[in-house]
C-alpha positions in Angstrom: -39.8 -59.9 54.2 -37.7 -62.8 54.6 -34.7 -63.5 56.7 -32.3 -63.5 53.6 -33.6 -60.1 52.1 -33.4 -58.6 55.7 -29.5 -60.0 55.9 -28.6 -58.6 52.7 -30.2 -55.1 53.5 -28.2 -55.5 56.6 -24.9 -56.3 55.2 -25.4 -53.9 52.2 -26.0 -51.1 54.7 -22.9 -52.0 56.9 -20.8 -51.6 54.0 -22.4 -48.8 52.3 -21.7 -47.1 56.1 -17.9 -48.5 55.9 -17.3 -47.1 52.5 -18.6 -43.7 53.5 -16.4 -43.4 56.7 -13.2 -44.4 54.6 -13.9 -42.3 51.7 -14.4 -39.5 54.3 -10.8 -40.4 56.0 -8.8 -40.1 52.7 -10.4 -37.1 51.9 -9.4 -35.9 55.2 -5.7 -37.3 55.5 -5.3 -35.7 51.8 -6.7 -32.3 52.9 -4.0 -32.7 56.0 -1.4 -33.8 54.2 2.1 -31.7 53.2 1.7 -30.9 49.5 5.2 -32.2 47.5 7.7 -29.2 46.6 8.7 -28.9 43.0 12.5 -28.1 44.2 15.1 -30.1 43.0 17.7 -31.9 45.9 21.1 -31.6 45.6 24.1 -33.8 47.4 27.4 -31.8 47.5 30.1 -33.9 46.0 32.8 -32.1 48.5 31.0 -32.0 51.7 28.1 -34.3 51.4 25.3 -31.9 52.5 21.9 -32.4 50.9 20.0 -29.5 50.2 16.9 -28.4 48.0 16.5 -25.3 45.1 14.3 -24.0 42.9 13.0 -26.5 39.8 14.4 -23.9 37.6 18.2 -25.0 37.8 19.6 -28.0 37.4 23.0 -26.6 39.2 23.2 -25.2 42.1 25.8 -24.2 44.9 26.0 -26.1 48.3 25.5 -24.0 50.8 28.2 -24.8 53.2 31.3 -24.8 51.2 30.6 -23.2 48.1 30.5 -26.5 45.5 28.5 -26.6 42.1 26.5 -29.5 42.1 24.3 -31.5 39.4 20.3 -32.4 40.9 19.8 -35.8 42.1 17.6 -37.8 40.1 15.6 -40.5 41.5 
């Protein structure tokens, strides 16, 4: 074997060993992770509280004083 063919199974290894330890990190931090809520948010156009509903109305009431409020859209 010579010294470049030892290098590159060397270097090919390394990486091959990198790749597997940061695919197996996503994987993890996904696993770990919060999944995202389908509710809609809301902002009170009386009181300014910000709140979340169902994803089945697009108006809701504000909790705290009783306002009917449009979803946010981002």
């Amino acid at each position: 074997m010579t010294i470049d063919a030892l290098l590159l199974g060397y270097v090919v290894c390394l990486l091959a060993g990198l790749s597997v330890v940061a695919v197996y990190y996503e994987l993890r931090r996904k696993r770990f992770e919060p999944t995202p809520s389908a509710d809609h948010i809301f902002r009170c156009e009386k009181c300014a509280f910000v709140y979340t509903d169902d994803s089945d109305v697009d108006r809701s009431r504000c909790s705290q004083c009783g306002t009917l409020n449009e979803r946010i859209n981002f």
